[in-house]
C-alpha positions in Angstrom: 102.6 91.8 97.9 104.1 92.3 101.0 104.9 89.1 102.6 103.7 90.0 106.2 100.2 90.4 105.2 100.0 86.5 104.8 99.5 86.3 109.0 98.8 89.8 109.4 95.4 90.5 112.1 95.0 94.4 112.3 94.1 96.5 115.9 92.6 99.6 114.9 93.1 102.7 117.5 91.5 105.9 117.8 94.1 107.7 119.3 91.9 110.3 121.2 90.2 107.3 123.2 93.4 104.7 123.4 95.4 105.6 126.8 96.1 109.4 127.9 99.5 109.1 129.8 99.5 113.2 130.5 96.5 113.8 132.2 94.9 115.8 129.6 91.9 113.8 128.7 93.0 112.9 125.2 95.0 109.7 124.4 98.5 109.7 123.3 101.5 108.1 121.7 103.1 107.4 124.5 99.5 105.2 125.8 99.9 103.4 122.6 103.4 102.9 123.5 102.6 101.4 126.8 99.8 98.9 125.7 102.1 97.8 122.9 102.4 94.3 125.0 98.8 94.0 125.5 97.6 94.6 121.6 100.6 91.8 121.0 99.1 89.5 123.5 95.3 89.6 122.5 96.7 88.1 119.2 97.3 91.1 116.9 100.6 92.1 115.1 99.4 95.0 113.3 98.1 98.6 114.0 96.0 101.0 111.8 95.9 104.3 114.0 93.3 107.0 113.1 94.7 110.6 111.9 97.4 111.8 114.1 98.2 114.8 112.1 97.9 118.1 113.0 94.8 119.3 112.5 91.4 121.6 113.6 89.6 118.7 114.3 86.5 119.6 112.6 86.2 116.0 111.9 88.1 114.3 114.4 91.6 114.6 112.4 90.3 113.8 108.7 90.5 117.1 108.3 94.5 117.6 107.9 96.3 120.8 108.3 99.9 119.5 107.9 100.8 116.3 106.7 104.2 116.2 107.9 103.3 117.5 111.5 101.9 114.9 114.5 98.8 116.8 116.5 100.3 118.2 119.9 97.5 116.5 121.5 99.2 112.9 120.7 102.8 114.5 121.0 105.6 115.2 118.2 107.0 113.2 115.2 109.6 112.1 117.1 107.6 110.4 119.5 105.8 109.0 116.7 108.9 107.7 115.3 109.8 105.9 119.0 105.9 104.3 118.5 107.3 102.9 115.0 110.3 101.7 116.5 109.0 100.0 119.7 106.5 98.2 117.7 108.7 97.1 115.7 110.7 95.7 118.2 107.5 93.5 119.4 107.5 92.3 115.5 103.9 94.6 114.8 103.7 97.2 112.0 102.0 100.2 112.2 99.7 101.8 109.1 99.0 105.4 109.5 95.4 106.7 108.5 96.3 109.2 105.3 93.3 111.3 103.5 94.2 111.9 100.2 90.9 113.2 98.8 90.7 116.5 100.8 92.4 118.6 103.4 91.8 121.5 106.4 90.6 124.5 105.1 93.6 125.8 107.6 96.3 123.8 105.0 98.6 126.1 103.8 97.8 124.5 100.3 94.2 125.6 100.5 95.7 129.6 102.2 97.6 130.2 99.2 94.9 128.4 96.7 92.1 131.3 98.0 94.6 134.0 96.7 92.7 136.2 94.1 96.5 136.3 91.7 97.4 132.9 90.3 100.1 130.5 92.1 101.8 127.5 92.3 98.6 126.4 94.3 96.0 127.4 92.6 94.7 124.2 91.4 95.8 121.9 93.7 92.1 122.5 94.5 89.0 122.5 92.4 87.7 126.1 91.8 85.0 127.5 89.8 86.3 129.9 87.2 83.2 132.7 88.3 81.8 133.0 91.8 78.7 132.2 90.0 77.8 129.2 88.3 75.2 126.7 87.0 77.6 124.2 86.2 77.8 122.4 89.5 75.6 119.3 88.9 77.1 116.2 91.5 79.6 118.4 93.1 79.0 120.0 96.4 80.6 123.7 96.6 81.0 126.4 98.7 80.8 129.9 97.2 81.4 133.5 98.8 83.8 132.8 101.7 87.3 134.2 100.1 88.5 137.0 97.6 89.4 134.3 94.9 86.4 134.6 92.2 85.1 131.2 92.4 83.7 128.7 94.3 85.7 125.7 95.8 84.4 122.3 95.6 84.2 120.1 98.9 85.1 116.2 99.8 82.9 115.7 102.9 82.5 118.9 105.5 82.3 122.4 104.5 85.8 122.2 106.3 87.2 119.9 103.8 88.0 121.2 100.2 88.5 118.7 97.9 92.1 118.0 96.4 92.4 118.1 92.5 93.6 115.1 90.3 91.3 116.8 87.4 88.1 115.2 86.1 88.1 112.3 84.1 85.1 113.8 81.4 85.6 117.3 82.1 82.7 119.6 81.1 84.3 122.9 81.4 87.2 124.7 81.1 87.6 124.8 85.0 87.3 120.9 85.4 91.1 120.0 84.5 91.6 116.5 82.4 93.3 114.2 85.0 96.2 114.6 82.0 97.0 118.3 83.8 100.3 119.3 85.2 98.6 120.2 87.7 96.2 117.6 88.1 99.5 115.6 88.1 101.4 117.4 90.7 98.2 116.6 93.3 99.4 113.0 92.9 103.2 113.6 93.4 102.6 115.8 96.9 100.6 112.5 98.0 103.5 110.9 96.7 105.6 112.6 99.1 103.8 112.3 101.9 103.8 108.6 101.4 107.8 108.6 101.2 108.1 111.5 104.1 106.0 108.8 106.7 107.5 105.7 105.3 111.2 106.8 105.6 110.5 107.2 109.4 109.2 104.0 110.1 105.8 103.7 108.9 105.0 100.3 107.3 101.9 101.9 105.3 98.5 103.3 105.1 94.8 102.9 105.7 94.1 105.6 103.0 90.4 107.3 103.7 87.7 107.7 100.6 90.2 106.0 98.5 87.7 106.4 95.4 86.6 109.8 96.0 89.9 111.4 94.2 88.9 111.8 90.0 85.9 113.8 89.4 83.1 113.1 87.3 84.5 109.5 86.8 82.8 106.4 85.4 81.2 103.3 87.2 84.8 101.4 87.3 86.0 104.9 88.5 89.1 104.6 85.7 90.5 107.9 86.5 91.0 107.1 90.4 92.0 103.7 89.8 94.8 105.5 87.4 96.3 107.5 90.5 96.9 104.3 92.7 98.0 101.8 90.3 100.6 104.9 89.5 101.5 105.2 93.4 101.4 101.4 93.8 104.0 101.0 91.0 106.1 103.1 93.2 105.5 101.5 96.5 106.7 98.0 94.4 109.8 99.5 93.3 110.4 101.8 96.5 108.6 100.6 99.5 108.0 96.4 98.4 107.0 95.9 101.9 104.6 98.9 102.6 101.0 98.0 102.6 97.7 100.2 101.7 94.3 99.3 102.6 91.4 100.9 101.0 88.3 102.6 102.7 86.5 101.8 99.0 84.4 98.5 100.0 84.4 97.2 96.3 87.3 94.7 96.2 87.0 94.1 92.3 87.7 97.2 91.6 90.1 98.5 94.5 92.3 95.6 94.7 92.9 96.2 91.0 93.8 99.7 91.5 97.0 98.7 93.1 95.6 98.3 97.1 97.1 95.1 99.3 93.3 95.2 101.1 90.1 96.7 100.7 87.5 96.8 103.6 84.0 95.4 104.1 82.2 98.3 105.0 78.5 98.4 106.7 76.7 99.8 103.7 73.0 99.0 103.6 72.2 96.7 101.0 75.4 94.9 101.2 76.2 91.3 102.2 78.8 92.5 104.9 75.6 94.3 106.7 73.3 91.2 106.9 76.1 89.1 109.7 76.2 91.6 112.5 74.1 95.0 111.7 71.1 94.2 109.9 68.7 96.0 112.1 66.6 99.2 111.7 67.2 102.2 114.2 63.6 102.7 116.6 62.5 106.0 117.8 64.3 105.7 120.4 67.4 105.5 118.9 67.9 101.7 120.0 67.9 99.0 117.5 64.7 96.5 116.7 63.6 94.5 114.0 67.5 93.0 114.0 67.8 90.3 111.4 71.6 89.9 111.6 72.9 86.0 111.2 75.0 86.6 114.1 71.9 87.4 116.5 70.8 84.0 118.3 66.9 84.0 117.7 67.2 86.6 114.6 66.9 83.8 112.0 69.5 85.6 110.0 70.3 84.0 106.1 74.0 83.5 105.6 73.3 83.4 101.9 73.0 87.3 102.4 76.4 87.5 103.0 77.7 84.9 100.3 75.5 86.3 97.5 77.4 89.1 97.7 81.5 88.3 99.4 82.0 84.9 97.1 81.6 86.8 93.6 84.1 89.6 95.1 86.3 87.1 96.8 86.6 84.9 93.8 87.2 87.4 91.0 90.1 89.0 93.5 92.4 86.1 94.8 95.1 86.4 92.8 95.1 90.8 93.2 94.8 91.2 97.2 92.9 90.6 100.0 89.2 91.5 101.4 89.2 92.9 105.3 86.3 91.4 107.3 85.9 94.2 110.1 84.3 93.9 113.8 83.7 97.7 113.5 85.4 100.9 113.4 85.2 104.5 114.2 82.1 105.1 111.9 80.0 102.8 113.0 77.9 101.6 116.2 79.5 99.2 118.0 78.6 95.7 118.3 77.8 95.8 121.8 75.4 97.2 121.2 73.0 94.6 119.8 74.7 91.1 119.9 75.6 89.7 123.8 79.0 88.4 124.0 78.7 85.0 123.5 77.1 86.0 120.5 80.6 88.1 119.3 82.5 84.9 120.2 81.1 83.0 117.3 80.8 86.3 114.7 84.7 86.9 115.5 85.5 83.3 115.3 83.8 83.2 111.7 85.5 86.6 110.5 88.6 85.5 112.0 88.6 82.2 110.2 87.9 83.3 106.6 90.6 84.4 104.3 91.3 87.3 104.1 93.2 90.0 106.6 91.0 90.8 109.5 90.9 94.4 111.7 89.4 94.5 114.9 88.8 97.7 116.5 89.6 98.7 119.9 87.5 97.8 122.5 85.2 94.9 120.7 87.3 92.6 122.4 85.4 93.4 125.6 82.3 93.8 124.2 82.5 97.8 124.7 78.8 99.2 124.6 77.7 101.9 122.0 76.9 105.3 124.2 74.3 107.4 122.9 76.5 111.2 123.1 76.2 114.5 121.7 78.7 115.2 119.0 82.2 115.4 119.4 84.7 117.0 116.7 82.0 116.3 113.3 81.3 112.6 115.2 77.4 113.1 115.3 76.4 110.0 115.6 79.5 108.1 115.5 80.6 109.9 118.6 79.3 107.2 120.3 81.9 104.4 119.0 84.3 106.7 120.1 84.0 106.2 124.0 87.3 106.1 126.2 88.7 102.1 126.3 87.6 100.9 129.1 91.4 98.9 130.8 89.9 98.9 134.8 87.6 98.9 137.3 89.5 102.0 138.2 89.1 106.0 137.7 87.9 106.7 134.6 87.8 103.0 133.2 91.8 103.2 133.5 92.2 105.6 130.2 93.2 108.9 132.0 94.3 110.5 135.0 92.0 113.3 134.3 89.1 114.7 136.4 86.0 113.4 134.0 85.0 116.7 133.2 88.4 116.7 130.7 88.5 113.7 129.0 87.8 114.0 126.0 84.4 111.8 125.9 83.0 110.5 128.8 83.5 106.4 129.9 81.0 104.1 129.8 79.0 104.6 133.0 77.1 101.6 133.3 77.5 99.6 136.4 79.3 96.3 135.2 80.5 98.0 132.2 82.7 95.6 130.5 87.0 96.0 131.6 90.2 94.2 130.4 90.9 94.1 134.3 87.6 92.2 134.8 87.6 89.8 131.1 91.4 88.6 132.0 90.5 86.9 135.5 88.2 85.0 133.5 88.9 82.2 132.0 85.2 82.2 129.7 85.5 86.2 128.6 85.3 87.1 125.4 88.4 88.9 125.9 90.1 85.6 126.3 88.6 83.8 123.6 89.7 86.2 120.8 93.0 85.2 122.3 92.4 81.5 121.9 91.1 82.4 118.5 93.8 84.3 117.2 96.3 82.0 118.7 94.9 79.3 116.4 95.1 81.2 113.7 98.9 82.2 114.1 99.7 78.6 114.3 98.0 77.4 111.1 98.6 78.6 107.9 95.7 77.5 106.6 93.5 79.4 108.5 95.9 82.6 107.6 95.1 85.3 104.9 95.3 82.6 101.8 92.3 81.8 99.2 91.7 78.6 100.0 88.0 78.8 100.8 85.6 75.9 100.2 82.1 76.5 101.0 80.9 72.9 102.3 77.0 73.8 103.2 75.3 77.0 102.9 71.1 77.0 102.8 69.5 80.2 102.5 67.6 80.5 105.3 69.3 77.6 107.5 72.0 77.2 109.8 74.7 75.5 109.9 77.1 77.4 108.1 80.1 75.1 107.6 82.8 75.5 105.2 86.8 74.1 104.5 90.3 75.9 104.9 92.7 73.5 103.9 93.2 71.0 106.4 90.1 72.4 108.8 86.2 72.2 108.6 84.5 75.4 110.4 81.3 75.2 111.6 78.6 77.9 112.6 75.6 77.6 114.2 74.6 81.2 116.2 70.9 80.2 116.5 68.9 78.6 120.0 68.6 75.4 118.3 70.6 72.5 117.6 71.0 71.8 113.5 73.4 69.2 111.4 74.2 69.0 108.2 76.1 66.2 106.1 79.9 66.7 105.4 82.2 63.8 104.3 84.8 62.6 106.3 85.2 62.4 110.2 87.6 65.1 112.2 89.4 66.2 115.3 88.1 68.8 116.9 91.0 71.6 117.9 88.4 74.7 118.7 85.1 74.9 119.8 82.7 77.3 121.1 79.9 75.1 122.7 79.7 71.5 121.7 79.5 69.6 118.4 81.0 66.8 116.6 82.1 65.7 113.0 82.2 62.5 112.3 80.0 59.3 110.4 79.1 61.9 107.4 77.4 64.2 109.2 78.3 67.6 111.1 76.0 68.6 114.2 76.6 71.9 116.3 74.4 72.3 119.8 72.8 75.8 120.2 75.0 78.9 119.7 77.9 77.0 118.6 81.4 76.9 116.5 83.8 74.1 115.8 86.9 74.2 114.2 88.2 70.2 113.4 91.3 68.9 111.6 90.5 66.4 108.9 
C-alpha cells in the first residue's frame, strides 16, 4: 500500500473546464500548471485528471484513440511530463484517468481489428464469428458498419468497442475463455500503458468501469477481479508506490481485486445517495421531494448511509480504502440543491471519516449545476462540466476567449459563486474546506486509517456523532437543536456553529458540527 495514501485528499479536474492559458476556450496543462499553488493551498495534495489522451471526443476523452499520445487541445506529453514534475515539486501526485474496458473506434487497434483477413488484432476486440447472430443475449453490438463478417460488441457508446479479456463462461466458440493468448495479450497492452505513463512521472490511475472488462462473469465478477489482482502484483513488485482507484462502487469486492481505493458512487438505492442526492428530478428538471441527511429541513436518516458503508467498511480495513466523493463529472453538482452552509457540514463529515476523500473542482465554491445542451456524449452531465469559476472577471477568469469559444459557457448568474469573491471572506465555504483540511493534515487520526467508532446513530434522528481516535465528531445538519449522551467531556478544536461536550452529554445548536479532543 502506498504509504502516501495514509494523508492523501484528492482534487479531481476536468481538464476542458480547469484554466485555458491559450485562448482557445478549452483548458490546458499549462492552467493546471499555474493553479498548482492554489489546489496545494485549499488543502489537497493529490490530483485525478479526467482523460487527457488523444481522442475524438465522442465522450469527452473516454473514448481513447492513442494511449501514449496527450490531446492537442491540453498540449503534448512533454508538457504533461513538466505537470508531473511541478507537482511533484509542491509534494502532490497526480493519477491519470485510464479506460481499460473500451477504446475510439479511431484506435488503430480497432482499424486493423475490422480487417476482413485475420491479424495480430483481431481479437483484441469482441467479434461475432457471422454478421448475423442470435447469440447476443446481455451484450450490446453493432452489426453492418465494416467488411469484417461480424459484429463488434460495445462498452458504453456506439463509439466505444469493447476490449477483449475473453468471457469467463463462454457460450460459443467466438466468446474466448479469459485463458486465451489473446484474451491474455489485452491485459499485457494495459500493462504497458500502465508502465509507458508511470515511467514519466505519473504516480497512478483512476481506472474507468474497472468491472466492466470479463464478459459474461459471475456476481463476484471472478474473471475481472483476475486481471487486476494480476496487474496489482506487478504494480507491488514494479511500481510499490503507484496507486489505482476504482470507478466500481463495491469495495468488498474491488479492494480485493488488487485496487488501493474504490469510490462511493451516486447509485440509487445506495447508502452513498441518501447524504447529499436523495431527491427525485421534477418536470422541470429541478429537484423536489429531497430527502438527503445533508438538506437542513429534509429530515434525512443517517442510518441510510450506515446500513449500507459500515458492512463495506468493516469487511475492507485491512485490503484498502473507501473514497467518500463531493461529486464528479457524472453527476449534478451539489450546488445545486444544498446552500453552502449546508456543504460546510456534508464536507466536514466526508472529510472526517476514514477513508481517502476526492473533491471535485469547483464544490469548494459551491459551483451551481447549469442546465446545457450536450457537449461531447455529456447529455446531462454536461452540466457539471461548466468553466471554474476563479473571478469576478471575463469569463469567470477560465479563458481569454470571446464566450462564443469556450468550450461551455460560465455560469451566468449574477452573484455566481468566485474564488476571487470566497477568499476575501473570512465565513466562505471556500475557506472553511481550508480550515477543514488543515485539521485533517495535522492529525493522524482523522487521516485515511480505520479507526471508526460509531458513538450514536438513531434512524431517523440527528445527531450523528461518532469517534476517530483521540476526536468525537458531531453532526447535526437539521433547523433544530438535538443532544445525545456520549461519555466523557472534550475540547472543542473545530466547529461549525455552536455546541459543547461535556457532563455526559453532547448538544449541537441548529445546522451544526463539532470536532473535540478527548
Amino acid at each position: 500500500m502506498p504509504k502516501w495514501l495514509d494523508d492523501a485528499v484528492f482534487y479531481e479536474i476536468y481538464p476542458q473546464s480547469f484554466l485555458d492559458t491559450n485562448g482557445d476556450g478549452i483548458g490546458d496543462f499549462q492552467g493546471i500548471i499555474e493553479k498548482l499553488d492554489y489546489i496545494k493551498d485549499l488543502g489537497c495534495n493529490a490530483l485525478w485528471i479526467n482523460p487527457c489522451f488523444d481522442s475524438p471526443f465522442k465522450d469527452a476523452g473516454y473514448d481513447v484513440r492513442d494511449y501514449k499520445k496527450t490531446a492537442e487541445r491540453y498540449g503534448t506529453n512533454d508538457d504533461l511530463k513538466r505537470l508531473f514534475a511541478e507537482a511533484h515539486r509542491k509534494q502532490i501526485h497526480v493519477l491519470l484517468d485510464l479506460v481499460p474496458g473500451h477504446t475510439s473506434e479511431e484506435h488503430e487497434w480497432f482499424i486493423k481489428s475490422k480487417n476482413p483477413e485475420p491479424n495480430e488484432y483481431w481479437n483484441r476486440y469482441i467479434w461475432t464469428n457471422s454478421w448475423f447472430s442470435w447469440d447476443m443475449e446481455g451484450l450490446k453490438f453493432i452489426a453492418g458498419e465494416t467488411e469484417r463478417n461480424g459484429s463488434y460488441i460495445v462498452n458504453f457508446f456506439k463509439c466505444q468497442p469493447a476490449l477483449n479479456y475473453g468471457f469467463l463462461q463462454p457460450r460459443t466458440p467466438w466468446q474466448l475463455p479469459v485463458t486465451h493468448p489473446d484474451s491474455i495479450a489485452t491485459r499485457e497492452a494495459l500493462k504497458d500503458i500502465i508502465r509507458f505513463w508511470l515511467d514519466r512521472g505519473c504516480d497512478g490511475f483512476r481506472v474507468d468501469m474497472a468491472d466492466s472488462l470479463v464478459k459474461f462473469d459471475d456476481e463476484k465478477k471472478t474473471g475481472t477481479s483476475a486481471v487486476w489482482s494480476n496487474i496489482r502484483e506487478m504494480l507491488d513488485k514494479e511500481y510499490p508506490e503507484a496507486a489505482i482507484v476504482s470507478e466500481w462502487s463495491n469495495p468488498p469486492l474491488a479492494l480485493k481485486a488488487g485496487f488501493h481505493m474504490d469510490f462511493l458512487l451516486d447509485h440509487e438505492g445506495k447508502g452513498y445517495h441518501t447524504l447529499m442526492r436523495d431527491y427525485k428530478v421534477g418536470a422541470a428538471g429541478t429537484p423536489v421531494d429531497d430527502k438527503s441527511f445533508f438538506k437542513k429541513d429534509a429530515k434525512g436518516d443517517i442510518c441510510l448511509f450506515l446500513e449500507n458503508y459500515l458492512p463495506w467498511y468493516e469487511s475492507t480495513k485491512g485490503d484498502g480504502y473507501i473514497s467518500l466523493i463531493t461529486g464528479n463529472h457524472d453527476t449534478a453538482r451539489l450546488g445545486a440543491t444544498l446552500s453552502p452552509d449546508e456543504l460546510a457540514i456534508a464536507y466536514a463529515t466526508l472529510w472526517t471519516l476514514p477513508g481517502v476523500p476526492f473533491l471535485y473542482y469547483g464544490d469548494e465554491i459551491a459551483m451551481r449545476y447549469l442546465f446545457l445542451p450536450t457537449k461531447e456524449g455529456g447529455f446531462t452531465r454536461t452540466g457539471s462540466r461548466t468553466p471554474m469559476q476563479w473571478t469576478n472577471g471575463k469569463n469567470k477568469g477560465f479563458s481569454n476567449a470571446a464566450p462564443e469559444k469556450l468550450y461551455l459557457p460560465v455560469d451566468p448568474a449574477p452573484g455566481a459563486p468566485t474564488v476571487e469573491t470566497q477568499e476575501k471572506d473570512s465565513s466562505s465555504l471556500l475557506n472553511t474546506v481550508k480550515a477543514i483540511l488543515k485539521l485533517r493534515h495535522g492529525e493522524p487520526d482523522l487521516q485515511a486509517q480505520p479507526n471508526l467508532e460509531i458513538l450514536y446513530a438513531e434512524k431517523g434522528k440527528v445527531p450523528f456523532i461518532y469517534r476517530r481516535g483521540s476526536f468525537v465528531i458531531a453532526v447535526n445538519p437539521s433547523t433544530d437543536a438535538v443532544s445525545a449522551p456520549v461519555k466523557g467531556a472534550g475540547t472543542p478544536v473545530f466547529t461549525i456553529g455552536t455546541g459543547t461536550l461535556d457532563n455526559g452529554e453532547c448538544r449541537l445548536n441548529a445546522q451544526s458540527f463539532g470536532i473535540w479532543k478527548v
